[in-house]
C-alpha positions as CSV (number, residue, x, y, z in Angstrom):
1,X,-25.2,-7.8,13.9
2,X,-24.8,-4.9,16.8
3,X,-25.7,-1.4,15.0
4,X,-22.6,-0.3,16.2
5,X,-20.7,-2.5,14.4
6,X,-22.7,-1.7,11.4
7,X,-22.0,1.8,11.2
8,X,-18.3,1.0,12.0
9,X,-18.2,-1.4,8.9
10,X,-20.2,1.2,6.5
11,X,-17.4,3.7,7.8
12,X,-15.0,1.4,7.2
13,X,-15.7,0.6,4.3
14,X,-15.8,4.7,2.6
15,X,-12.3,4.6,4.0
16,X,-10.9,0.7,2.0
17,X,-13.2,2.1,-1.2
18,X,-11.0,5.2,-1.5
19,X,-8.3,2.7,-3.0
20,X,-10.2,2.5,-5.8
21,X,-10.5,6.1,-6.2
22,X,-6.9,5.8,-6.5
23,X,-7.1,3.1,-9.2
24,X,-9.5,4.8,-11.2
25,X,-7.0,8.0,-11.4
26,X,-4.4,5.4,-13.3
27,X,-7.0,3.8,-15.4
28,X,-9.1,6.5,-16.7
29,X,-5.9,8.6,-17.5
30,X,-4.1,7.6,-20.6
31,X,-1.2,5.6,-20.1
32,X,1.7,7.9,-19.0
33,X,4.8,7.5,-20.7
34,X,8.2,5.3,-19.4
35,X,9.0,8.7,-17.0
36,X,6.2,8.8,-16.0
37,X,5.9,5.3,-14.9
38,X,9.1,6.1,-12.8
39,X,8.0,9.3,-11.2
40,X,5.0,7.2,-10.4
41,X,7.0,4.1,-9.3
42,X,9.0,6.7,-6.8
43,X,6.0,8.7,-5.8
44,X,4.9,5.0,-4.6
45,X,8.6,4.0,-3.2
46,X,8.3,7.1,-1.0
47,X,4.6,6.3,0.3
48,X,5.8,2.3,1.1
49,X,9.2,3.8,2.7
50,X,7.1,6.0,4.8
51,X,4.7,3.6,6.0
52,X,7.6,1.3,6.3
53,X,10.1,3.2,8.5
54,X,7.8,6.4,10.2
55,X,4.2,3.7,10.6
56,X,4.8,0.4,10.9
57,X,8.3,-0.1,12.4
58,X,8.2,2.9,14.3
59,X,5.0,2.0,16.0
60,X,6.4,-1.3,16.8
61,X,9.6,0.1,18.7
62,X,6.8,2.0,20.9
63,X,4.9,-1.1,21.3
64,X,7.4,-4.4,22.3
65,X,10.7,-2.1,22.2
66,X,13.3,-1.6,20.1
67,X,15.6,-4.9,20.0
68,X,12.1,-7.1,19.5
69,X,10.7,-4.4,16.8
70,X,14.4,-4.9,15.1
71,X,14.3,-8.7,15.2
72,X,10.7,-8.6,13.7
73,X,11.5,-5.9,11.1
74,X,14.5,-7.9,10.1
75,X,12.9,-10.8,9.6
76,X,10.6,-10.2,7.4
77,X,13.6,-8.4,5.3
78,X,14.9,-11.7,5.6
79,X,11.9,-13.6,4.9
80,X,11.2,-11.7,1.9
81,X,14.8,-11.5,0.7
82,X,14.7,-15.8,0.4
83,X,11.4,-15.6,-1.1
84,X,12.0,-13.5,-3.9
85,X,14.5,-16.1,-5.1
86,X,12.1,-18.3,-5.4
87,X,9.3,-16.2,-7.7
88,X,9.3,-17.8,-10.7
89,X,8.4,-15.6,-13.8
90,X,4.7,-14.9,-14.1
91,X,2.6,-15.6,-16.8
92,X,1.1,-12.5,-18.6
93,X,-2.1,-12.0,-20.6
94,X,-1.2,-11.0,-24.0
95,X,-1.3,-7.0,-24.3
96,X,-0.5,-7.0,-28.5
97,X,-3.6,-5.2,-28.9
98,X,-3.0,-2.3,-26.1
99,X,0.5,-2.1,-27.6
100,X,0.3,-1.7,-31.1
101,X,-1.8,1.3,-30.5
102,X,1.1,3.6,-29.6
103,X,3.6,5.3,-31.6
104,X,6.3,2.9,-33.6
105,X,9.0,5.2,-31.5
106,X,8.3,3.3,-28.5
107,X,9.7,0.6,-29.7
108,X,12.7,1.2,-27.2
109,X,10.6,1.4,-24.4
110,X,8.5,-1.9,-25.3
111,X,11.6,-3.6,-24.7
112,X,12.4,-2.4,-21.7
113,X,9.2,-2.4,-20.3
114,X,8.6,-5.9,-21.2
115,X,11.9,-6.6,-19.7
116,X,11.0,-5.6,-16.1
117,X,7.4,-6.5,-16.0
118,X,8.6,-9.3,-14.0
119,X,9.4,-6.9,-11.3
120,X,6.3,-4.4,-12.1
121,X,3.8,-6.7,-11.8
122,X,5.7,-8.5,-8.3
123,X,6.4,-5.0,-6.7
124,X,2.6,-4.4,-7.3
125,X,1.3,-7.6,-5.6
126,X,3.4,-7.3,-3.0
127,X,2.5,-3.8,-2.4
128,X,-1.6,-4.6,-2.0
129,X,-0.6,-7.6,0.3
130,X,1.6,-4.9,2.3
131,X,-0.7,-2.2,2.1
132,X,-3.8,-4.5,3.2
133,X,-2.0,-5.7,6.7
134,X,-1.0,-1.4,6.9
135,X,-5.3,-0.8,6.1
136,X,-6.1,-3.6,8.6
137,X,-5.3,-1.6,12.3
138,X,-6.6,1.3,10.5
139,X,-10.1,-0.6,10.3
140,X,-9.3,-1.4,14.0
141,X,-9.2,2.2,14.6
142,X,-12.1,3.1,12.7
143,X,-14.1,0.4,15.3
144,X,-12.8,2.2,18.6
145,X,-13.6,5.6,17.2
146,X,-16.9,4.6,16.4
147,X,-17.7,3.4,19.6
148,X,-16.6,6.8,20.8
149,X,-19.0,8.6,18.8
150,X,-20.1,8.9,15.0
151,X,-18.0,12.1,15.3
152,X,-15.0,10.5,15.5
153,X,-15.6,7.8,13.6
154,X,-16.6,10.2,10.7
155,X,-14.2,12.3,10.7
156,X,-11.5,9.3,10.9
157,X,-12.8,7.6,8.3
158,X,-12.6,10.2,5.8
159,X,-9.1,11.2,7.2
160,X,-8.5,7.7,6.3
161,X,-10.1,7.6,3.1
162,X,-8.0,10.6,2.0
163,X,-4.6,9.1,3.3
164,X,-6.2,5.8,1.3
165,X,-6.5,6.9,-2.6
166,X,-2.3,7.3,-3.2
167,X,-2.3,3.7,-2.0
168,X,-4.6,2.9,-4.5
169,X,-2.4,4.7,-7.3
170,X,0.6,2.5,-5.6
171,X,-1.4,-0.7,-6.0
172,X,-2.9,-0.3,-9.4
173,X,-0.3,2.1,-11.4
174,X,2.5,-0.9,-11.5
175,X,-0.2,-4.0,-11.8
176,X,-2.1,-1.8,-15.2
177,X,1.3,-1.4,-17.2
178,X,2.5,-5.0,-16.7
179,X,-0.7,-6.6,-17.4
180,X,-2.4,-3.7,-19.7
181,X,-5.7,-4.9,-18.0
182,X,-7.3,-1.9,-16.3
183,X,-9.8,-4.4,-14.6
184,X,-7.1,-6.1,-12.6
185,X,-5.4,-3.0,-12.2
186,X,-8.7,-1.7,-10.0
187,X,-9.9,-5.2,-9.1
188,X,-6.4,-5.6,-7.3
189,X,-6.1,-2.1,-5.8
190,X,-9.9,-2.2,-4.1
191,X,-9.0,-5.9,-2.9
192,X,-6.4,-4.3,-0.9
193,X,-9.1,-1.4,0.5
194,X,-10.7,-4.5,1.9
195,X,-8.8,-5.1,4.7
196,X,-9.8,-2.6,7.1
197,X,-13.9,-3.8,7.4
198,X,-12.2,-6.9,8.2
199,X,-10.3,-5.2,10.6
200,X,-13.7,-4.0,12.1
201,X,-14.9,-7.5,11.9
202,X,-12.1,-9.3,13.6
203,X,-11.9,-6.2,16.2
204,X,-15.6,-6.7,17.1
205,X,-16.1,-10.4,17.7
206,X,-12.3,-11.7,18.1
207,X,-10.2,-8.9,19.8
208,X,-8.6,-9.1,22.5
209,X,-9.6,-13.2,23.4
210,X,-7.9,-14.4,19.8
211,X,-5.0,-11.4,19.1
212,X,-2.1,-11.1,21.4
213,X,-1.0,-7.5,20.9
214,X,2.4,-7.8,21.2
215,X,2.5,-10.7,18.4
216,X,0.1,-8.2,16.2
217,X,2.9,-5.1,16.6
218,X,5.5,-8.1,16.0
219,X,4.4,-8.9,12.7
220,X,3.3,-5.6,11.3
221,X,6.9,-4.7,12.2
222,X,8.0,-7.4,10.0
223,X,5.5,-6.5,7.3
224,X,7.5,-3.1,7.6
225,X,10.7,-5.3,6.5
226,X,9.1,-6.6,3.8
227,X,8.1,-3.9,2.6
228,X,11.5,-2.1,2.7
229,X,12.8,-4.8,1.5
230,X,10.4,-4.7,-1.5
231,X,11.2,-1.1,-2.1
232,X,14.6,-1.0,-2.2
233,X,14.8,-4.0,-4.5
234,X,12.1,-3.3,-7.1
235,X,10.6,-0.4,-7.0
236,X,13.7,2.2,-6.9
237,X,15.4,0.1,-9.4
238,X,12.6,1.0,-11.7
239,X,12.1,4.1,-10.8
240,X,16.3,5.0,-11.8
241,X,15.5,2.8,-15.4
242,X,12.8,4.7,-16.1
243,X,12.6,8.5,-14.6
244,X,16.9,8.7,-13.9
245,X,18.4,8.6,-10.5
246,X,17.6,12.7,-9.7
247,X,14.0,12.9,-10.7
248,X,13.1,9.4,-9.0
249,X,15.1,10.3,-5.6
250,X,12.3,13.4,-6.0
251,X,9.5,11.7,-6.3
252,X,10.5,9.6,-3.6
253,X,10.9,12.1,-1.3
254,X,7.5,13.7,-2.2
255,X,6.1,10.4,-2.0
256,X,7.6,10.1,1.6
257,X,6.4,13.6,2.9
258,X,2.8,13.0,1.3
259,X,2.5,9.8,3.5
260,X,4.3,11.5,6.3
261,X,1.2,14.2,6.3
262,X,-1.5,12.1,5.3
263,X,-0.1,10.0,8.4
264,X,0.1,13.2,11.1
265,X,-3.4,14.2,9.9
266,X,-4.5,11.0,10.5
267,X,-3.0,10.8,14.0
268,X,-4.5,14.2,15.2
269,X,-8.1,13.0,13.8
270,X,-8.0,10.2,16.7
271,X,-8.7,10.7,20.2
272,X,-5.7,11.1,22.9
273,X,-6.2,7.8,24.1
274,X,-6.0,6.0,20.9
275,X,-3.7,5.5,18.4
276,X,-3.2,3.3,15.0
């Protein structure tokens, strides 16, 4: 393998692993309470709408235009909206153990909690399969600052790995409280970090003679539906049920303008003539 490509993928890959710096803040902490879990479930809202709206759909309407960026973006809305009907109820491990350590006032929350795991547990795989094809260009980008220098790939892939670890918090915090399991919790959330050293792989010995461009911008554009889609039907549901309507709208909007910096910092780090 080219040494280039090497010292792309190594960068690369401190970038993906910062999701499981994010994971490791939910699992080493003690389980917050049901509030928390909303703040946290807004906080995560906000970084999905603003990778949603301000990345992935807006970079699509600069790519292929606005009416094909719309058709893309509303079809994976659309997509997504018939597949949720069809997501049966998962299975979950037994958690009796985890439980029966707290308080015997939580009794309340138990039920409630177990009555949405359903949605915890999909908004959280759904948010590592949307947050992997987001991480996937970003490994792209990594690559072609690389080649520019290890100056700029450096210094991207730390901006990256910063802008990385709430994703990992997004991925993990909802997967850890509907399974209890704090291995699948960071097993899921670093899974999702892998996508952009693949993105360095499929950049180096596939791009451009196997990716069409336009279809790539197409279908992140559409990942940006889903994951609106997924936002507004899950997770801000939760995030009311648990935290109330005023502090979740809150944490959404922090969430949003977190993402929105971690995003411009990230866009400053990159050369003139590149962009994610």
């Amino acid at each position: 393998m080219d040494s280039q490509v090497l010292v792309a993928l190594a960068l690369s890959l401190v970038g993906g692993l910062s999701t499981s710096l994010g994971a490791l803040f939910v699992i080493l902490n003690e389980a917050p309470n049901l509030k928390m879990l909303g703040l946290l479930q807004g906080f995560a809202a906000g970084l999905m709408l603003s990778i949603s709206f301000l990345d992935l759909a807006h970079n699509a309407i600069n790519s292929i235009g606005f009416l094909k960026a719309n058709l893309w973006f509303f079809a994976g809305v659309i997509f997504f909206a018939v597949i949720a009907n069809f997501i049966p109820e998962p299975s979950l491990a037994p958690s009796s153990d985890v439980r029966s350590k707290k308080k015997g006032g939580d009794e309340g929350g138990k039920d409630t909690l177990k009555k949405h795991r359903r949605q915890v547990l999909f908004s959280g795989i759904v948010t590592a399969i949307g947050i992997s094809l987001h991480n996937f260009p970003e490994g792209m980008a990594v690559f072609l600052g690389s080649m520019k220098g290890l100056r700029v790939g450096v210094n991207l892939a730390l901006a990256i790995a910063l802008h990385n670890i709430p994703e990992g918090v997004a991925v993990a915090l909802p997967v850890y409280f509907a399974t209890q399991s704090k291995w699948q919790a960071f097993k899921l959330a670093t899974l999702s970090g892998f996508a952009e050293p693949l993105g360095v792989i499929i950049v180096a010995y596939l791009f451009p003679s196997s990716l069409n461009p336009e279809i790539l911008e197409g279908l992140l554009g559409a990942v940006g539906g889903v994951m609106a889609f997924l936002t507004l039907h899950e997770m801000l549901p939760l995030a009311f049920d648990y935290a109330g309507q005023k502090q979740a709208i809150k944490a959404v909007f922090l969430g949003m303008a977190f993402m929105s910096a971690s995003l411009y910092f990230l866009e400053i780090s990159l050369p003139a003539e590149m962009s994610l």
